[in-house]
C-alpha positions in Angstrom: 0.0 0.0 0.0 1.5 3.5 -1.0 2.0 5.8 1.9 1.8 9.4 2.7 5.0 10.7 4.4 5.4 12.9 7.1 1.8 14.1 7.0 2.3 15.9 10.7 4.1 18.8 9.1 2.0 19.2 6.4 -1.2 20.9 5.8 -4.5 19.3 4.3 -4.0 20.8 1.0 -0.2 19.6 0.8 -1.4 16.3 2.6 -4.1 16.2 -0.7 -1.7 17.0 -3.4 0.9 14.3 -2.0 -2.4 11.7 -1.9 -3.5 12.5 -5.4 0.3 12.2 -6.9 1.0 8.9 -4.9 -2.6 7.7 -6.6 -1.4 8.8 -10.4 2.0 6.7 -9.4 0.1 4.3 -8.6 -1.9 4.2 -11.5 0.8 4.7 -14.0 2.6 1.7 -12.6 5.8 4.0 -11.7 5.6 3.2 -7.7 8.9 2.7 -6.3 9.9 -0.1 -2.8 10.6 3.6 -1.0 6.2 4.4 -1.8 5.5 1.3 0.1 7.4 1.4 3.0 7.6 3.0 6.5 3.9 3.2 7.0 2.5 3.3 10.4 -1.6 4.3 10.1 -3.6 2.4 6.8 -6.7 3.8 5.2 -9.1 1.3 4.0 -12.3 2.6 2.1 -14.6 0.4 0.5 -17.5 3.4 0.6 -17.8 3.3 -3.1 -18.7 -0.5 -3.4 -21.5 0.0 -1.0 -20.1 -1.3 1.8 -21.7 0.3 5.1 -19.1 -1.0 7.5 -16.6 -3.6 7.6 -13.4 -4.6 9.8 -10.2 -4.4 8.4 -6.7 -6.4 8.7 -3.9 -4.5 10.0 -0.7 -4.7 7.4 2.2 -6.2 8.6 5.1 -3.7 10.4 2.1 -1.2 10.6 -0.3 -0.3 14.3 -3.5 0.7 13.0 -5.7 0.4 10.5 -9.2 2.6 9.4 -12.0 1.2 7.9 -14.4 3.7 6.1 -17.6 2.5 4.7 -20.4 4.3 2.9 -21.5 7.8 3.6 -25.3 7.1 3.6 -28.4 8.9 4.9 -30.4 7.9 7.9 -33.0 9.4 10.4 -32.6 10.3 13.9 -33.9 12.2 17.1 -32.3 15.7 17.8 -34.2 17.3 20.6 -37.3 15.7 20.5 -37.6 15.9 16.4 -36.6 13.7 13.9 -34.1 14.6 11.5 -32.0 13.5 8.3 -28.5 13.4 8.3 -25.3 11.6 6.6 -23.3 8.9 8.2 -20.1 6.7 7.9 -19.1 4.2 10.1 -15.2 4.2 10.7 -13.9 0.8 12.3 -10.3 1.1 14.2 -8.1 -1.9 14.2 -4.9 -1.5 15.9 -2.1 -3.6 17.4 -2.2 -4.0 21.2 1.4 -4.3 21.5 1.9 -1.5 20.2 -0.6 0.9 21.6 -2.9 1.1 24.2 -6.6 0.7 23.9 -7.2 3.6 25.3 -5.1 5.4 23.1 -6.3 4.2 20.1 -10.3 5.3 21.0 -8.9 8.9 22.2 -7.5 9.0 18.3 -11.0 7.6 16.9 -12.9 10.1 19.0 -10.3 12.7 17.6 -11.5 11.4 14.0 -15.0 11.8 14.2 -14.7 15.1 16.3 -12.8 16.7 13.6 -15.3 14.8 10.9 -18.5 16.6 12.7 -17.0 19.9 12.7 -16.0 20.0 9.0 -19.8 19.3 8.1 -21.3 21.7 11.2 -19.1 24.4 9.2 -20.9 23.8 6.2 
């Protein structure tokens, strides 16, 4: 699997722009032994086959790994009325030796926080 390097000193746009070229590399068949290595984090989506949710196999020499499933609608109760909104469901697999449970949910919760503000800013 290609990986994104040193994403904690970049920005999303420059954390975009190296995701798009590593997925033209990819594509073009040009991927090098240094694109596939060092990897600590995995992102696996399967949203666009329709899968809602799913758990996902860590990759060897690596400590977690996300599932993503399909954004999809659904109802729900927001003070006393129901409502419509879009939802995903993200599944985090990681390695106990090599990070604590507690840890890991802390940086889940940090996902989905940082998920519901980018669509409560819309």
């Amino acid at each position: 699997m290609p990986v994104l390097k040193n994403i904690n000193s970049k920005d999303l746009s420059s954390i975009n722009n190296g995701l798009n070229d590593l997925i033209n590399i990819t594509r073009e068949n040009k991927i090098s032994p240094s694109d596939l290595s060092g990897g600590v984090i995995s992102i696996s989506n399967l949203g666009a086959y329709n899968i809602r949710s799913f758990d996902a196999i860590i990759l060897p020499g690596q400590t977690y790994i996300l599932a993503v499933g399909q954004i999809f609608e659904d109802v729900y109760v927001n003070k006393g009325k129901i409502e419509i909104a879009s939802f995903v469901n993200l599944t985090l697999s990681c390695d106990h030796r090599a990070v604590d449970g507690v840890l890991a949910s802390q940086f889940l919760s940090s996902i989905v926080s940082n998920l519901e503000k980018i669509n409560n800013d819309k």
